[in-house]
N, C-alpha and C positions, 0 to 999 in steps of 0.2 A: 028148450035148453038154452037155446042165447039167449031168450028175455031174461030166464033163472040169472043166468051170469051178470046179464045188464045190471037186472037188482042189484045184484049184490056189490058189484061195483058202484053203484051209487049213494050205498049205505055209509063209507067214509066220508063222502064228500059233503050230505048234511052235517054230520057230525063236526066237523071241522066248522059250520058255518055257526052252531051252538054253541060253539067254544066260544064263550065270552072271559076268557081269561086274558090275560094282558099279556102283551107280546113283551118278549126278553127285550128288545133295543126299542125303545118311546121315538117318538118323532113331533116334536112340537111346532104350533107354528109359526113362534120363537125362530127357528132352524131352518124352515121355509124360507123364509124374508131374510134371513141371514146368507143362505144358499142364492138365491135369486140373486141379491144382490152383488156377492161376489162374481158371480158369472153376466151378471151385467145384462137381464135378459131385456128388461125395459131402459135401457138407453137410450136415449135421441142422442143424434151427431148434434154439434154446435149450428147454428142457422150464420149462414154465409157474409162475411165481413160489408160493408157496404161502402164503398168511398162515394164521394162526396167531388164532386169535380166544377159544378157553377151556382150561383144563386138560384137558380129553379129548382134544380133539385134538392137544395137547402132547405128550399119554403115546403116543397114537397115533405122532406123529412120531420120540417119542423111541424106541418100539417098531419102527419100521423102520428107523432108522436103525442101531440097535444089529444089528439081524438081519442089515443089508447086513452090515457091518464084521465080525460075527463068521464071514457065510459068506465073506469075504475072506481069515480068518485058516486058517478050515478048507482054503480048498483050496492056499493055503503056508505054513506057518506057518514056513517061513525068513526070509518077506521082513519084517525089520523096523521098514521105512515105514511098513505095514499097522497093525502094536500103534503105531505113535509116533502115527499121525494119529487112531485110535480112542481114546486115552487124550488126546490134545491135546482132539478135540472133547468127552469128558467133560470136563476141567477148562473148557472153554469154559463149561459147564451148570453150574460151581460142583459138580460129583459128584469131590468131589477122593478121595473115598473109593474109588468105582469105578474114578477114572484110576490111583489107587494099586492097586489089585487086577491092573487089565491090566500094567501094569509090572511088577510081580512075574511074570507067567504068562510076558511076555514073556521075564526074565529066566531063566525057567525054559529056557525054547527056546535062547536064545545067551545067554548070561551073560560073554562075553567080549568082547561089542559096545562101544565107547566109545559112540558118542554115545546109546545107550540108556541108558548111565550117567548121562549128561549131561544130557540132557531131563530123566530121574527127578528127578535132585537140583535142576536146574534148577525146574522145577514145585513143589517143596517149598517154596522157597527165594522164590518168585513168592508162593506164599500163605502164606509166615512160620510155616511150620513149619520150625523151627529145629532142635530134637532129631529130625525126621525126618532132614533132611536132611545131620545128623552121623551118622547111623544108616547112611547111603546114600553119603556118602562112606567114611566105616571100612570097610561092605565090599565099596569099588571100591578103595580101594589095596588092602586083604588081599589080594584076588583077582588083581590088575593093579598091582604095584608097579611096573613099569616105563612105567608112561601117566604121564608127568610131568605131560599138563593135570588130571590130579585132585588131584593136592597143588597144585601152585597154587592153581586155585580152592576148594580146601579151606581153604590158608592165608588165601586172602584173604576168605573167609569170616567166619573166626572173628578177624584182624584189624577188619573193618568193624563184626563185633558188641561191639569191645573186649576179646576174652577173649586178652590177652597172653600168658596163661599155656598156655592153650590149644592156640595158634596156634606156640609155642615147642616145645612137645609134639609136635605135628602135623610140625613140623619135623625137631626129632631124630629121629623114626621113620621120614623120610625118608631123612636122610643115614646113616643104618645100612644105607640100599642101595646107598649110593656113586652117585649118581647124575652126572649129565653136572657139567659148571663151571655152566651158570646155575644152576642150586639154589643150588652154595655162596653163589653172588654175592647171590641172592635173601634165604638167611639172612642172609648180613652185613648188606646192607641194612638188614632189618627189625629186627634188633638195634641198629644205630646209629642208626635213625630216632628209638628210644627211647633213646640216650645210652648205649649199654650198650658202649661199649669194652673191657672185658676180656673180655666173652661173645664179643664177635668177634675177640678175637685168637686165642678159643681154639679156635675156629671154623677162622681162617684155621690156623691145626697143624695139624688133622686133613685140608683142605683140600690143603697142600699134600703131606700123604703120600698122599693119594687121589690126587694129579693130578702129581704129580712134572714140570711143566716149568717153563722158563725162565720162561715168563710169567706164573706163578702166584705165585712168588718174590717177583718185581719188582711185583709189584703186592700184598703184601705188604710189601714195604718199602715202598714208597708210604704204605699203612696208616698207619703206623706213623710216618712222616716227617709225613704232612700231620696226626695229631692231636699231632705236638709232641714224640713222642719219637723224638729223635735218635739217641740212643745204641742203644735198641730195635730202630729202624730197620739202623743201620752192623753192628749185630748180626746181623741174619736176612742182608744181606747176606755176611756171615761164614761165618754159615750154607751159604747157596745154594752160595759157592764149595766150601765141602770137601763139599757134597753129590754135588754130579757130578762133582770132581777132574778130572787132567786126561783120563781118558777121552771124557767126553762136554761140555767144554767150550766155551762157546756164547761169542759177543763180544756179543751184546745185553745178558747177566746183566755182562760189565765196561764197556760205555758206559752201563749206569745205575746202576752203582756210581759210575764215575768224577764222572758227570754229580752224583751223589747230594750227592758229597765237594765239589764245587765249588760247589753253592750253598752248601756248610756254610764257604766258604772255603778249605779244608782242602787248598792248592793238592799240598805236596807229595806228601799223598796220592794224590793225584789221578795224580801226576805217576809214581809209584810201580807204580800199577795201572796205568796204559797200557802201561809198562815189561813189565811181568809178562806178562801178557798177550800183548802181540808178542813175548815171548819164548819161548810157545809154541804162540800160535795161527797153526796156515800164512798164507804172507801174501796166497795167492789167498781165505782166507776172511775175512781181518781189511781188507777196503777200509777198510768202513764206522768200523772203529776205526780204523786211520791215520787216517781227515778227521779224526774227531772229536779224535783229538790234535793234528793240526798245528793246528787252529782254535784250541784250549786255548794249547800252547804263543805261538799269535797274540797271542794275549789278556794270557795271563800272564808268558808266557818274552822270552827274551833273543834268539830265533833271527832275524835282520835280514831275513837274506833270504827264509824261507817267508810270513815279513808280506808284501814286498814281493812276493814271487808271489799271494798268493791277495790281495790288493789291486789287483792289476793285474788280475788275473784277472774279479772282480767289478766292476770299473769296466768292461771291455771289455762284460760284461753289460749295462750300464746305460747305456750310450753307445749299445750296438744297439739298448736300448728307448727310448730318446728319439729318437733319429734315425728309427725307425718311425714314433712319434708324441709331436710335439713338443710338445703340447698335455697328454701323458699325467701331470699334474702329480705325481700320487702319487709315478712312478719317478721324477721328480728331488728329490723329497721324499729318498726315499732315495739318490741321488747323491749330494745333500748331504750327507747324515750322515754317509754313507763317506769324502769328501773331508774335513770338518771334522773327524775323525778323525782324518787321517794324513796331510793336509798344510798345506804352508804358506799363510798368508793371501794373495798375490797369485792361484794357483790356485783356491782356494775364490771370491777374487773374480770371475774370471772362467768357474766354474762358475755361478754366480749371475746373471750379467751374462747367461748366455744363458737361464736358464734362463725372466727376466722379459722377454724380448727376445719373447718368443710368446703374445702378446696375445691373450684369447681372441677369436674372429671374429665373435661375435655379442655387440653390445650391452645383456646382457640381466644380472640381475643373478647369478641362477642359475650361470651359466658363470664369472664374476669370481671364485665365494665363495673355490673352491680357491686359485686365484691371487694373489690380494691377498695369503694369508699368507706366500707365495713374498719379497713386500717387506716382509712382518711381520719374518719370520726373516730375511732380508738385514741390517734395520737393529739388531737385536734382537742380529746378531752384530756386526755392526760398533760396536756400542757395549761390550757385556760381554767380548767374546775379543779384540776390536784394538784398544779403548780409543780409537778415534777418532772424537771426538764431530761433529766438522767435518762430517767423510764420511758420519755418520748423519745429520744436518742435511740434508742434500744426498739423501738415500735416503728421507726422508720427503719433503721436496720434490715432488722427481721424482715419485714414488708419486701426491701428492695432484693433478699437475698431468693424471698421466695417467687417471685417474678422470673420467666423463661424468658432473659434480655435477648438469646438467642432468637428466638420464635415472633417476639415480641415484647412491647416496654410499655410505659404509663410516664409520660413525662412529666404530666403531674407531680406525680409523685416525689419523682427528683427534683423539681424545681422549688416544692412545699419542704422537703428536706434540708434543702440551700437556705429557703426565706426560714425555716427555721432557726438554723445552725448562726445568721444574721441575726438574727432577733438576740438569739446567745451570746450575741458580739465574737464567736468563734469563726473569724474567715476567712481562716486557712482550712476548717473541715469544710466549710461550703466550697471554697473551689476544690479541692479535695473532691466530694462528692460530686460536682458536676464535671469537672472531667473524669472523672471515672463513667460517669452518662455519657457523654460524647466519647468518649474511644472504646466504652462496649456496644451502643447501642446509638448512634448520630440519628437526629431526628429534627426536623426545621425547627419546631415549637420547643429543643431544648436548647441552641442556639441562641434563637431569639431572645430566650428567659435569662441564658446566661449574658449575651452581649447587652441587653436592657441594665442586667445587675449593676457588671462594670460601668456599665455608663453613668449610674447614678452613684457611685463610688468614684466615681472621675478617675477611672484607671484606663487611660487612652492605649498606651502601648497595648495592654490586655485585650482591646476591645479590638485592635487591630490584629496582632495573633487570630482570637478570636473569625474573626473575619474570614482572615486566609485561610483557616481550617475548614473555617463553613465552605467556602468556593472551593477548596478542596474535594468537598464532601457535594458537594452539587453547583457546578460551573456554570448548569444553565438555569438557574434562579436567578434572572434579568432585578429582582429587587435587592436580592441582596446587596450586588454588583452597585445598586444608585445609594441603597445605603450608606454601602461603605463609602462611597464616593462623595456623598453626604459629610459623613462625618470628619473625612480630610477637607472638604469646604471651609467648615465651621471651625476645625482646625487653623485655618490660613494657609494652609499647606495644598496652593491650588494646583502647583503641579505633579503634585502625588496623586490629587483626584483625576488631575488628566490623564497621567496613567494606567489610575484603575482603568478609566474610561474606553479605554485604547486596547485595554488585555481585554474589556470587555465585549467588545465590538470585536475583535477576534477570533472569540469561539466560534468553534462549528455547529455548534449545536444553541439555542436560547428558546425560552418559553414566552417570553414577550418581547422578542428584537425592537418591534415600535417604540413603546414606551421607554429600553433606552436609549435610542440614537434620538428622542424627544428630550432628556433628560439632557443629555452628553450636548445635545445643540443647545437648550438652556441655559447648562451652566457656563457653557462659551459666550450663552447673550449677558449675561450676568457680569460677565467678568468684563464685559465690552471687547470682547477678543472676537472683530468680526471678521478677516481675514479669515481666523480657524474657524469659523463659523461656516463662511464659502466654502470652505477646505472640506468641513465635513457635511455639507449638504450636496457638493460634488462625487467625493464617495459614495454616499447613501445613494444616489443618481444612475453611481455606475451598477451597485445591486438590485436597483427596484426603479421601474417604471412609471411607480404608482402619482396617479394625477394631482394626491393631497399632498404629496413632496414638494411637486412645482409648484404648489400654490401657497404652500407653507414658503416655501424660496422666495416666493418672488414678494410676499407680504412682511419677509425680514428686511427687504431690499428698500423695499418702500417705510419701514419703519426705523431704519436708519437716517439721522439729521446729518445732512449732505447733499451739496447741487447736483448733484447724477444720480441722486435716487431713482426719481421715475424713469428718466434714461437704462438705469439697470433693471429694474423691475419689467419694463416693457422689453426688455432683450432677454429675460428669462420667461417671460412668455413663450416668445416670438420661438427660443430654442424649445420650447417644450411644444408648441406645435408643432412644428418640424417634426420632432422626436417620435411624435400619436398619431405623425398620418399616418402611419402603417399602423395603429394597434388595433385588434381587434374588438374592443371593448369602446363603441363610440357613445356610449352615456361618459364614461368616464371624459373623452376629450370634449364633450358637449360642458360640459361641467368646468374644464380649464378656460372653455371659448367663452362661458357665462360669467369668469371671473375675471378673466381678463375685459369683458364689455364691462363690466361695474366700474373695475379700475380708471378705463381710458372714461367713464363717462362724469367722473371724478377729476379726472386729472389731465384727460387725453383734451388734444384741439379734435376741432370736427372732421378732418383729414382722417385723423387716427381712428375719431370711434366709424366713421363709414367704413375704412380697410376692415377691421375687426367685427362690424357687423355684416359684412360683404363673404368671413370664413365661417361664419352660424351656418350649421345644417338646415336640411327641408325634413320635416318633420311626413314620414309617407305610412300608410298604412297596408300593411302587407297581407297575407295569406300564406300559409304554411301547412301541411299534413302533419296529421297526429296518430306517432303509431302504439299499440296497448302496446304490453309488456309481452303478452306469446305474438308480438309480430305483426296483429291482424292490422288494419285498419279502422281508426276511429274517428276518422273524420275530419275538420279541416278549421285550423283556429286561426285568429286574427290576432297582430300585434303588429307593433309599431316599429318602426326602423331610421336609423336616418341618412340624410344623402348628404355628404359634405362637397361645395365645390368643383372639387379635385374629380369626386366621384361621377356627378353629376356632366363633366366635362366628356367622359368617356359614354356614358350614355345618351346618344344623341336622339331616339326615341322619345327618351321622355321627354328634352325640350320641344322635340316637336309637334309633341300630343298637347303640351302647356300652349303653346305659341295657337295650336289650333282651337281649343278654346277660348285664348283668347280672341280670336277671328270671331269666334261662331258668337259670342258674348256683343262684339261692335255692329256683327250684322241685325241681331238682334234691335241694339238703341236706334242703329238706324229707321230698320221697319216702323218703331215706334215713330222714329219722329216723320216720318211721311206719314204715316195714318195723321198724325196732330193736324201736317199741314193740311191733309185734304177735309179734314174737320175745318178748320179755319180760314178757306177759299178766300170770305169776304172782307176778312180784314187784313188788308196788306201790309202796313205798317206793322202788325203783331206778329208776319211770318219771317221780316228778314230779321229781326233782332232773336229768336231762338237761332237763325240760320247761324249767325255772326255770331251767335254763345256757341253754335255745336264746331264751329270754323276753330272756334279756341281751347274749347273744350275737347275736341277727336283728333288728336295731330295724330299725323302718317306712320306707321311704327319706326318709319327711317327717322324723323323727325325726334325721336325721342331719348334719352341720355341711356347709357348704360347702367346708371342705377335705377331708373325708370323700368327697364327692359327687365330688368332681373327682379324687381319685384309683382310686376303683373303675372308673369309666368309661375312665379312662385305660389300667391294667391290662388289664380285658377288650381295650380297643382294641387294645392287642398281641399276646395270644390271636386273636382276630381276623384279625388282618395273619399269623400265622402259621400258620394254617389255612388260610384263603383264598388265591385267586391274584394282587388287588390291594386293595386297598380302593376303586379305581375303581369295580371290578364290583361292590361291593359296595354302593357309593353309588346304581349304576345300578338294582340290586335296591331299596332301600329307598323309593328313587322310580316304583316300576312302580307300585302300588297299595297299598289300606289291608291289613293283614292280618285274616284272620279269627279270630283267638283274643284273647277278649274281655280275659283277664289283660295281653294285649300292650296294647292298647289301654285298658290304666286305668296301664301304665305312660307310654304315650306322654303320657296327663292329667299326671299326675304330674313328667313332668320338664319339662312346658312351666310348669306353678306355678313350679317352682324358677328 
């Protein structure tokens, strides 16, 4: 009975194994490798960083690495990835010698590979080996004349090095292989960049017997036309025609003939070759010529009715693009042209009448810009083509009523309304109309237009009102302010100007204060009023510190004809150093101390320029932290700072770090000149005359003047700063403790005396 059961229990489980039916959910192994890979089941970790700490384990590194790459190359030396990335990582290591080796072997294995060409020469060309790198192109074209990227960058090679001659060379060796059209194009170019016109005509001849089409022709005459010669040009097309006859005659080579002859004017020519032309090019291939003659004959001819078709025709155009969108101003831009073209004034009026009828929908100024000129050119024609001034009257009107002055204006507008209404000889409506501009809507640019008016109407009182208004309307327009000031100059009226001058330098507020308290000192130099001159460079003084004041001061002082000039010039110095030894900005007082050295060395005795070369900084190179923006730390940059005197008095470290290299610098020449002497035992005579040079040559530092002292120490201090990483650090050193070398320490005695 169990086995019974057995059976019968095992009778599903074959059955299941005969079911060759296909399971509801597939599994491909597509889905495998997609699973696997998400779950990352073959990963390697990264193999462990390796530093690098002295030259043996350099050689080491550089010893494995080379062995990997070379057993790379042994087991294909087809694959030329392999040489490009073992020659890439020597030139990494600067072995441009070795990368130059594997490129060769490489070249040995495929020598017909481009971009192994290209890497080589490229690498050359990276470390400025120049005649390598012409060595390496000459034999990629030899080899591969038809890789047109190596004459390229060949030419533009020896282009960028300047070798014209070269690169022209490089060229004709090219076009001896008849290459594709961009080469020729490339020559022409690089001929004409250098003015070389007849080179590339002679260019384009070989050009167009290498490439014999239409469009090579034509774009020779082009040549030809656009450097000016015409005749050159009507010639090659001459040419082109009996070149192809009528076997293989093209209508692009007579629509740019035609076209040629009609910028030259030359209608009937013009009119001759269309003729010719559809006389024997089929008419299913001459469309494109028909348009372009019926449009010619449009233009030029007598034909009534082909006008009135292709005008009809393009109006119908232009009526579907407006009526799409009515707002699309450009296409009634051109509606209008076409209409004022070919028809009568009432039509054009009422082209116009709708065209300004479609107000843009958003009050904004941006969307009006197009628009507005729609009533530019409305009025602009109704005055010059209809002569009726009335109806423009009425067209600026209208124009300025429908304008939001509130929201925004067009000062155009009113200013062409003005120059109108002048033209009328009417001007009382132009001022009229422009102040009604200014008191709805004041704008700089209507000002301007109106003060310009009067002025050339010689209406001065006007222009002065004018004026006041304007500084009314914006106080702190530092030009207006010189203008006006200006214009009471020319006036005569120089103390009216000084006034302005005076309200104007008053304001609280200006957009260019410089430029007038520039102007305001001017017209006091002008007027030779140099008292008010001091007067107001001493004000300016008390508001701004700035170092181009005192230097502008002191070069007024000096350009005054008078015995105490330089006297006063050197005492506005002298005050303006004073003034900068506290500021913070020591380029700027570097800058006063470099003007005043030019001055004294001009004009100064030798007393003066040593005092003034004696307050020149030391020029120190520092070290500063660099923090990012969220805070962190980013490291530590260098820049420069300077030590003035003054400064340099307070820190006595640093002269005595100067002081000790100068020490260590004397012990130095010394050692040298003992080794000489014991070189030279046997000539006596030759050891005491260095002795008696080094007697006159090494005085004792007490021995030495104080402009002596203060420039050796300066000097090492430079040494110094460029050895070391700041002079901070260095300061920090000099302040850890005493040193132990007793010689230091009878220098440090020694500069504390001085």
């Amino acid at each position: 009975m169990a086995s019974t059961a057995a059976g019968k229990q095992r009778i599903p489980k074959v059955a299941k194994v005969k079911n060759k039916a296909p399971a509801e959910v597939q599994i491909t192994a597509e889905q495998l490798l997609r699973e696997a890979k998400e779950r990352e089941l073959e990963l390697l970790p990264p193999p462990p960083k390796q530093k690098i700490t002295d030259a043996e384990e350099l050689n080491d590194y550089k010893l494995k690495k080379r062995k990997g790459f070379e057993d790379n190359i042994r087991k294909n030396r087809t694959v030329i990835s392999n040489w490009i990335k073992y020659a890439q990582w020597e030139e990494s290591l600067k072995e441009v010698q070795r990368a130059r080796s594997i490129y060769e072997r490489a070249l040995d294995v495929d020598h017909r590979n481009i971009t192994l060409w290209l890497k080589y020469a490229e690498m050359e060309m990276k470390n400025r080996q120049v005649n390598h790198a012409r060595n390496i192109w000459d034999r990629a074209i030899t080899i591969l004349p038809r890789v047109n990227q190596f004459w390229y960058k060949y030419t533009y090679m020896e282009e960028m090095l300047g070798n014209i001659a070269g690169c022209r060379q490089v060229f004709e060796r090219w076009m001896e292989w008849e290459p594709e059209e961009q080469a020729w194009h490339s020559y022409i170019n690089f001929e004409l960049r250098y003015k070389e016109v007849d080179k590339s005509r002679s260019i384009y001849e070989k050009f167009v017997m290498v490439h014999p089409e239409v469009k090579n022709w034509i774009k020779y005459a082009h040549f030809e036309e656009k450097h000016g010669y015409i005749a050159l040009a009507r010639k090659v097309f001459e040419r082109a025609v009996e070149f192809f006859g009528e076997d293989h005659i093209s209508e692009n080579l007579y629509v740019a003939f035609a076209r040629f002859e009609e910028k030259q004017k030359e209608f009937e020519r013009v009119r001759v070759i269309y003729k010719y032309a559809l006389d024997r090019i089929p008419k299913q291939q001459a469309q494109e010529l028909f348009k372009n003659y019926t449009v010619f004959e449009k233009r030029f001819g007598d034909r009534r009715g082909i006008e009135d078709v292709i005008v009809s025709k393009r109006r119908f155009q232009y009526e579907e693009e407006v009526k799409a969108n009515p707002h699309n101003y450009d296409a009634w831009f051109d509606y209008l042209r076409l209409v004022e073209s070919d028809t009568d004034a009432d039509t054009v009026r009422e082209v116009y009448e709708r065209a300004i009828a479609n107000t843009p929908p958003i009050q904004e100024k941006r969307h009006w810009r197009r628009y507005i000129y729609l009533w530019i050119n409305y009025a602009l024609y109704e005055e010059l083509e209809v002569k009726d001034p009335e109806r423009t009257r009425q067209v600026y009107q209208a124009c300025l009523e429908l304008i939001p002055h509130k929201k925004f204006t067009f000062a155009k507008i009113w200013l062409l309304y003005g120059q109108f209404e002048i033209r009328q000889k009417n001007l009382q409506n132009a001022r009229r109309g422009l102040g009604t501009a200014i008191g709805k809507c004041p704008k700089n640019k209507l000002f301007k237009g109106y003060i310009e008016l009067e002025l050339q109407l010689r209406e001065f009182d006007r222009c002065r009102k004018l004026y006041e208004k304007y500084l009314e309307f914006s106080p702190e327009n530092c030009t207006t302010w010189i203008k006006f000031a200006e214009l009471e100059t020319i006036l005569g009226d120089t103390e009216r100007a000084r006034a302005i001058f005076e309200l104007a330098i008053g304001q609280p507020r200006l957009d260019m204060p410089e430029v007038l308290w520039k102007s305001y000192i001017d017209f006091e130099i002008e007027q030779e009023e140099y008292d008010n001159t001091r007067g107001l460079y001493k004000r300016l003084l008390q508001r701004t510190q700035h170092v181009k004041v005192w230097i502008s001061f002191g070069q007024f002082e000096l350009s005054i004809d008078s015995d105490d000039r330089i006297q006063r010039c050197r005492q506005i110095y002298e005050e303006a150093n004073k003034s900068m030894q506290g500021c913070e900005e020591k380029e700027e007082r570097l800058m006063l101390l470099e003007s005043w050295r030019d001055f004294e060395d001009e004009f100064g005795s030798l007393a003066n320029k040593e005092r003034v070369q004696k307050l020149l900084p030391e020029k120190v190179k520092k070290r500063r932290k660099i923090t990012a923006e969220d805070g962190s730390d980013a490291g530590w940059e260098e820049y420069y700072d300077y030590i003035f005197p003054e400064d340099a008095a307070n820190l006595p470290n640093l002269k005595l770090l100067a002081m000790a290299k100068m020490w260590k610098k004397q012990q130095k020449q010394e050692d040298e000149e003992e080794q000489e002497e014991e070189e030279d035992e046997d000539d006596d005579e030759g050891q005491q005359v260095p002795q008696g040079k080094e007697a006159e040559e090494s005085p004792e530092p007490e021995d030495q003047g104080p402009a002596a002292q203060r420039e050796q120490p300066e000097k090492e201090y430079d040494d110094r700063d460029d050895d070391a990483e700041s002079s901070s650090s260095s300061d920090s050193e000099s302040d850890g403790g005493p040193r132990q070398d007793d010689k230091t320490e009878q220098t440090k005695a020694d500069t504390e005396n001085h």
